[in-house]
N, C-alpha and C positions, 0 to 999 in steps of 0.2 A: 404260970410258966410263960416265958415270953413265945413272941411266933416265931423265931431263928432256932430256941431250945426245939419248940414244937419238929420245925420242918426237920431240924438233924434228926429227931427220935424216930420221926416220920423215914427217912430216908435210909439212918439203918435198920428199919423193921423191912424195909423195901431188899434192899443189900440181901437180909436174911432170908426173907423167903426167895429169894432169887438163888441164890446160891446156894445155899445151904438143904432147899427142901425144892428146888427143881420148878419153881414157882412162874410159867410163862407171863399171869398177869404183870408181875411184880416187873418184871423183865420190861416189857413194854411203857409202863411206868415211869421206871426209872432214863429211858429213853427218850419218854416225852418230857421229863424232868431237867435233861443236861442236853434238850436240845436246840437252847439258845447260845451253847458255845460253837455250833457251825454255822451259824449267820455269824459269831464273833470273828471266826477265823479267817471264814470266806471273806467278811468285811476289810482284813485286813491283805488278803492274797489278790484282793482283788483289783486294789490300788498297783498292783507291780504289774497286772497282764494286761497284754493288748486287747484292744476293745471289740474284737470280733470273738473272744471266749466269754461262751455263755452261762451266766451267773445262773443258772436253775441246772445245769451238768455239775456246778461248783458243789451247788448245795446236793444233790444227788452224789456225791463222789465224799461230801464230806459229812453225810447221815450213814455211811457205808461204814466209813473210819470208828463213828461214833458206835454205831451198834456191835462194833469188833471189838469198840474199847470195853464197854461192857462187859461183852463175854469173858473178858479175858484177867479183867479187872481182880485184885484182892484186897477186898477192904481191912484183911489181918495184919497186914503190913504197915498198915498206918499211915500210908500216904494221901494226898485228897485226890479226890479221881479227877477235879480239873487237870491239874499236875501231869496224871496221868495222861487225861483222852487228848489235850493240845493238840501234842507232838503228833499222833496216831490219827487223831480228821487231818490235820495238816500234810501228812505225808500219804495219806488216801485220795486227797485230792490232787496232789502231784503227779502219784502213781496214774489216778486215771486220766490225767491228763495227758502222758507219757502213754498211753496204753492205746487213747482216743486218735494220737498221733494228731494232734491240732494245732500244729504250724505249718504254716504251706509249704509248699516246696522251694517254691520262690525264697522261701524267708530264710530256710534252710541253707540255701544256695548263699543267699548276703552275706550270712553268718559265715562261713567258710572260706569267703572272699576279703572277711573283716580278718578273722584270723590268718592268713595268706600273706595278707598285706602288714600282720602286727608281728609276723616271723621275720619277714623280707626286711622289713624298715629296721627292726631292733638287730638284723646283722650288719647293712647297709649303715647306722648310724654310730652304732658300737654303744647302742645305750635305748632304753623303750624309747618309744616314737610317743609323743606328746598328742593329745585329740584332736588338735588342730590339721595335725600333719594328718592323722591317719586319714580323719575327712575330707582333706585334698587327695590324698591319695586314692581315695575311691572311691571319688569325687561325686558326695553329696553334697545334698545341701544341711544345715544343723539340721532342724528341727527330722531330715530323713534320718544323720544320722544317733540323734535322739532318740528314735522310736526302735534304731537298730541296738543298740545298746540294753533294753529294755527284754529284745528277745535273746539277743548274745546270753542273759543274765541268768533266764529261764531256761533257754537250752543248758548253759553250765549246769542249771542244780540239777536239773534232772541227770545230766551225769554224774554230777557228784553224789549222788543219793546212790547210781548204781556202783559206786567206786568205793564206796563208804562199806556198802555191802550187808550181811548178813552177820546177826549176833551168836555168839555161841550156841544157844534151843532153835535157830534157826526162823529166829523176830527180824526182821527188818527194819534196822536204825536209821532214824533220818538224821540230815544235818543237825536242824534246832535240837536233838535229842544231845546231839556232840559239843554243843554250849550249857551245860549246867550250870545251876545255882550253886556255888560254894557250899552253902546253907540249907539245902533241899538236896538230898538223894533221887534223881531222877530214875525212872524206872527204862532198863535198854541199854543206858551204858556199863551196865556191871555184865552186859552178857557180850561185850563187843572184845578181840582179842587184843590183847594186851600192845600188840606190835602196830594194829590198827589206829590205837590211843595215841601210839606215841607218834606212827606218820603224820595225824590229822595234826595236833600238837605243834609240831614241827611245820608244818602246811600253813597254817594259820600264821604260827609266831614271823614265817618268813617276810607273809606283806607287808605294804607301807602302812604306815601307824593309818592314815584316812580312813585304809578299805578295811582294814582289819576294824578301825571303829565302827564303819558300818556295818560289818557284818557282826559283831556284836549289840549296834542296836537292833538291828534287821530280827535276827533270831534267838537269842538272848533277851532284851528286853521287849521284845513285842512291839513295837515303834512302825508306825507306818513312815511310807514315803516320804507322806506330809510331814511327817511329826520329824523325821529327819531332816529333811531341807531346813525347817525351824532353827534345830539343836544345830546345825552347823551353817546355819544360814546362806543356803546355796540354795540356787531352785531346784524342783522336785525332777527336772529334768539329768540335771547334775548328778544328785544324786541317785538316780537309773545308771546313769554312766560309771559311776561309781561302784556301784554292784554289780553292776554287768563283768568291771573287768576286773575285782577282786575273786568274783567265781570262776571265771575264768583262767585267773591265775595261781589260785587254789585249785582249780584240778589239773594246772598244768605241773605245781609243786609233787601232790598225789603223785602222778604219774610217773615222776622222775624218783621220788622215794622210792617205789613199787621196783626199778630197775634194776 
């Protein structure tokens, strides 16, 4: 028998006594088993935050996700439990990011003044305001407003994760849960309402083809920063900016559906 046959037989004999017979070791096991996919995740979250969030809170908020994914997990269903825990560390570390309250105030305040000034101008001009304009208009400099764009982007998700909302058993569906595989039944969106489907749907299909790209490499294919700027060969700054104001104008789409 090969060692990949081996580790699967291994891993549903784990599954089983876990589940099935209430098995605490098994449990713990299988935790220390699937716990190289929250350095995976972290690794890739962690390329989008500012550099004052710290990567040992990441991994603590996304061994939390994992141990939940666990519990909660059915291996009768046939699905692989990567598949499954992804989505569920990745939006545990959100959550307590959002929970941590780890933007300053100060940052908080830019952002509010970035969106002020992207209302103002897109009346003012009769069409969005270009990067250029906005960052004269409130007057940084790039590279300041590069890093603001970066938080604009993270503040978005964390609202868009609460806008997105609650699934039917009352799971908590993150974005990357609302980009499925064609091809893979993701576990989360069959519990999301129907009319939610269709705003996000709607939400999405409205952006420019660019941001709607990236947010389909962003959370759909799993694609860091880097690996973006590559695929569309812009710098990795760019592409911050990018995402910052596709989420943002994804949950400005949300909000107006919601009306």
């Amino acid at each position: 028998m090969s060692k990949a046959a081996e580790e699967n037989l291994n891993l549903e004999d784990l599954w089983f006594r876990y589940k099935r017979k209430g098995d605490n070791a098994a449990r713990k096991q299988l935790i220390v088993h699937f716990a190289p996919l929250v350095n995976y995740v972290v690794g890739r979250l962690a390329m989008g935050l500012p550099s004052y969030v710290d990567r040992d809170d990441l991994l603590s908020y996304g061994v939390i996700g994992l141990m939940d994914a666990v519990s909660k997990f059915e291996p009768e269903r046939g699905l692989k439990f990567e598949t499954y825990a992804i989505p569920r560390i990745r939006g545990s570390i959100i959550d307590g990011l959002r929970k941590a309250d780890w933007v300053p105030r100060r940052t908080r305040e830019k952002v509010k003044r970035y969106e002020k000034a992207y209302v103002e101008l897109t009346a003012a001009l009769g069409r969005e305001p270009t990067d250029e304009e906005l960052q004269q208009e409130l007057n940084m400099s790039e590279p300041q407003y590069h890093k603001l764009m970066t938080e604009v982007g993270w503040l978005s998700l964390q609202s868009l994760d609460e806008l997105i909302g609650i699934g039917k058993e009352g799971e908590e569906v993150s974005l990357a849960e609302m980009l499925p595989d064609e091809d893979t039944p993701q576990p989360g969106v069959n519990l999301l309402q129907e009319e939610e489907l269709k705003n996000l749907a709607q939400a999405i299909a409205a952006l420019p083809q660019r941001e709607k790209f990236v947010i389909s490499l962003y959370y759909y294919n799993g694609l860091t920063v880097k690996e973006i700027s590559q695929v569309l060969e812009v710098s990795e700054p760019r592409v911050s900016q990018i995402h910052g104001k596709a989420l943002l104008r994804l949950r400005r789409n949300l909000l107006q559906l919601r009306e």
